[in-house]
N, C-alpha and C positions, 0 to 999 in steps of 0.2 A: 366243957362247952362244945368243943367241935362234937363230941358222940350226941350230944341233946341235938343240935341242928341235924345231924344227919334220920337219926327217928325221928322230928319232925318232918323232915323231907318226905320221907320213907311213909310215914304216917298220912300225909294229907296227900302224897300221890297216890295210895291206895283207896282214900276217901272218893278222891275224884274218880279213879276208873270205877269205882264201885254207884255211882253216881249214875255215871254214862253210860252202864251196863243195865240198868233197868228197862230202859227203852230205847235204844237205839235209833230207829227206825219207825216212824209213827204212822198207818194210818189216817187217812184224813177226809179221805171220798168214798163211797160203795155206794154204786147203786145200776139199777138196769139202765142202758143205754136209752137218752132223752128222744128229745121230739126229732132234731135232724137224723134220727135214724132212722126213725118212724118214714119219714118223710123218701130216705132212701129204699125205703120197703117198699114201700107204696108205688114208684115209681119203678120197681125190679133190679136198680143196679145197686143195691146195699142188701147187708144183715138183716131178718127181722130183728124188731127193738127187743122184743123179749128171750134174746138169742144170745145179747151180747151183755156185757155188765162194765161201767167204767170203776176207774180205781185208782187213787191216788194215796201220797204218802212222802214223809218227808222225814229229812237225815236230823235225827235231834243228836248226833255225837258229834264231838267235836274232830273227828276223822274222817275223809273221802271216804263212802262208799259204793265198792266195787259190781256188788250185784246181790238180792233181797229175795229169797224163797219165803212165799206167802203161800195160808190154807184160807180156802175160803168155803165157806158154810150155807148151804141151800135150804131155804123152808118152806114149808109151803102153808098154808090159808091158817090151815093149826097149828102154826107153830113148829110142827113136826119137821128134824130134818129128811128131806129127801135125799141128797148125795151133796157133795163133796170134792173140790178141787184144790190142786197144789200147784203152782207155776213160779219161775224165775224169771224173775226181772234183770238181765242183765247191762247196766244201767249206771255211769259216774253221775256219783251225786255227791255233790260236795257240802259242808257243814251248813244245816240251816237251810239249804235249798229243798225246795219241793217240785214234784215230778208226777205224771200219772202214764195212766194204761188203759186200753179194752182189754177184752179175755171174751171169750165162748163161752157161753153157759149151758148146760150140760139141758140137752134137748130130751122131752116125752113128758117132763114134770111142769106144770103149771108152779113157778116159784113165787112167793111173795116178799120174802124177805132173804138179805144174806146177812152173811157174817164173817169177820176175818181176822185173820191174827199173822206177824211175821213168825216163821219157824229159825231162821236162822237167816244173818249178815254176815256178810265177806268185806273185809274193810279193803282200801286201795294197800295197805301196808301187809297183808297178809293174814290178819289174824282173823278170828271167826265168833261170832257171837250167837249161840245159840237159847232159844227158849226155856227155860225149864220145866216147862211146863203146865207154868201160870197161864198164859197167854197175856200176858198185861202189855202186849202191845196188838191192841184190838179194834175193833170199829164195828157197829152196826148198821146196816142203812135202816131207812124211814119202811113206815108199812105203807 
């Protein structure tokens, strides 16, 4: 009896991490920075709007996390990527909460659409969770 209880132990705590390991880390906003930036362009003391990109994203494991390297994906009119950024969030975020960001977007391309994916989570405990190379934790914004 006691061996049965311990493989189920054993069993459904592997279920679980294996659960929480698909997505981490979610995605939830991308898109070129809105009208109040517009508004700071205009006026000369902000970004242009089609300079900056917001970006938001939230802790789906049930562990604090430490800080979130995300790829994000440039396109332009046809769909075609033009370039490509990586940046760290370094950033407690705890189970279930959600958090955003700006970032620069990579100037001389006319972009219309992005794209993003985490590459890799640092939990507050140490450990590391990286992509495999699905991307299946992803986001599109709007055209």
């Amino acid at each position: 009896m006691r061996k049965a209880v311990i493989v189920a132990v054993i069993v459904l705590a592997s279920v679980g991490l294996h659960a929480q390991q698909s997505c981490p880390v979610q995605p939830t906003l991308l898109r070129y920075a809105g009208a109040g930036m517009k508004v700071l362009a205009a006026m000369g003391t902000g970004p242009n709007s089609n300079t900056m990109f917001e970006f938001g994203y939230q802790n789906e494991s049930n562990r604090e996390v430490e800080a979130v390297r995300f790829r994000v994906q440039f396109f332009d009119a046809t769909d075609s990527p033009t370039s490509w950024q990586e940046f760290v969030v370094s950033k407690k975020l705890k189970p279930g909460k959600h958090t955003g960001t700006m970032n620069n977007a990579p100037f001389g391309v006319e972009n219309t659409r992005l794209e993003a994916y985490v590459n890799r989570v640092k939990f507050k405990d140490g450990s590391i969770w990286d992509d495999d190379g699905s991307k299946s934790c992803r986001a599109k914004s709007a055209k």
